[in-house]
N, C-alpha and C positions, 0 to 999 in steps of 0.2 A: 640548820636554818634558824632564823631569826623570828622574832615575835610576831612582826610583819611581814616578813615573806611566809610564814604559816598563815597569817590571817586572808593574807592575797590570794593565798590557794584555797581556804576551805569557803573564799568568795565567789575564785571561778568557781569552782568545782559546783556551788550552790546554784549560779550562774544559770549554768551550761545544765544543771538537773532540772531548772526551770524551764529552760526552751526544748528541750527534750520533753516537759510534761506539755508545755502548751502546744507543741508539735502533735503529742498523742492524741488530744482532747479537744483538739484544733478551737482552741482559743488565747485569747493575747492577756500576755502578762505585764503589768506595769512595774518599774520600782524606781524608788525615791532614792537618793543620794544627796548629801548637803557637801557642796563643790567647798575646794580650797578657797576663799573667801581674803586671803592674802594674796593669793596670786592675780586674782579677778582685781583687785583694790589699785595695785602696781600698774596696771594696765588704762592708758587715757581715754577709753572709751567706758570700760568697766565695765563689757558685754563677756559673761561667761564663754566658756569653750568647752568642748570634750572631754579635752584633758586635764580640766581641773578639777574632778570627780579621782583626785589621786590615791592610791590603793585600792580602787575600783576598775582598774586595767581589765581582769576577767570578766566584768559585768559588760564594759563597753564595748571588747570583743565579741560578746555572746550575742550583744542586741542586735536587732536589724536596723530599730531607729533611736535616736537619741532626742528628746527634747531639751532646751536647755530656756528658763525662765528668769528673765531679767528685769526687775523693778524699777524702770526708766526714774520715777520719779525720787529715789533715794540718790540719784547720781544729780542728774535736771530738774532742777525746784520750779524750772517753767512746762516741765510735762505733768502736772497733777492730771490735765484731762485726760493722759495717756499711761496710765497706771502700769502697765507693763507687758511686754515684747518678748514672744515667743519662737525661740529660733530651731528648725531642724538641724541640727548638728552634726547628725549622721544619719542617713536612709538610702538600706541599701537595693532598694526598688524605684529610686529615682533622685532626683535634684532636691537640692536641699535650699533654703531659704528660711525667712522673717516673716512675722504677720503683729500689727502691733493693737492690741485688743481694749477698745474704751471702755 
């Protein structure tokens, strides 16, 4: 295996040790990922996704919810008043949507 397919396992692996501890201790775990930032730029909205958290496959398996934080105004120079947009990306206890935070 490869330098990266080792990293991607001992990420799940890390993953899936964390929801098993927040399982035991019945509390929520949060964690930070900084998304492919090339693939989001390619895109004409240039609203993050899921899957652009790449080499994080085992983390966004493990999660139940996924936020993803989008800085409206570095794309829209007419949204200063709307600083940035926060999407459920993934939640697997119900529907997923936007909410855009002044």
């Amino acid at each position: 295996a490869d330098r990266r397919d080792l990293q991607a396992q001992v990420l799940s692996d890390i993953s899936y040790g964390l929801k098993d501890l927040a399982k035991e201790l019945d509390l929520v775990v949060c964690s930070l990922v900084q998304p492919n930032v090339k693939e989001i730029r390619k895109r004409p909205d240039q609203r993050p996704e899921v899957s652009d958290a790449q080499g994080f496959s085992g983390l966004e398996q493990a999660s139940d919810a996924v936020l993803l934080i989008w800085p409206k105004h570095e794309v829209e120079p007419n949204c200063l008043g709307k600083p940035v947009e926060i999407s459920l990306g993934k939640f697997r206890a119900g529907a997923k949507g936007r909410v855009e935070l002044q």
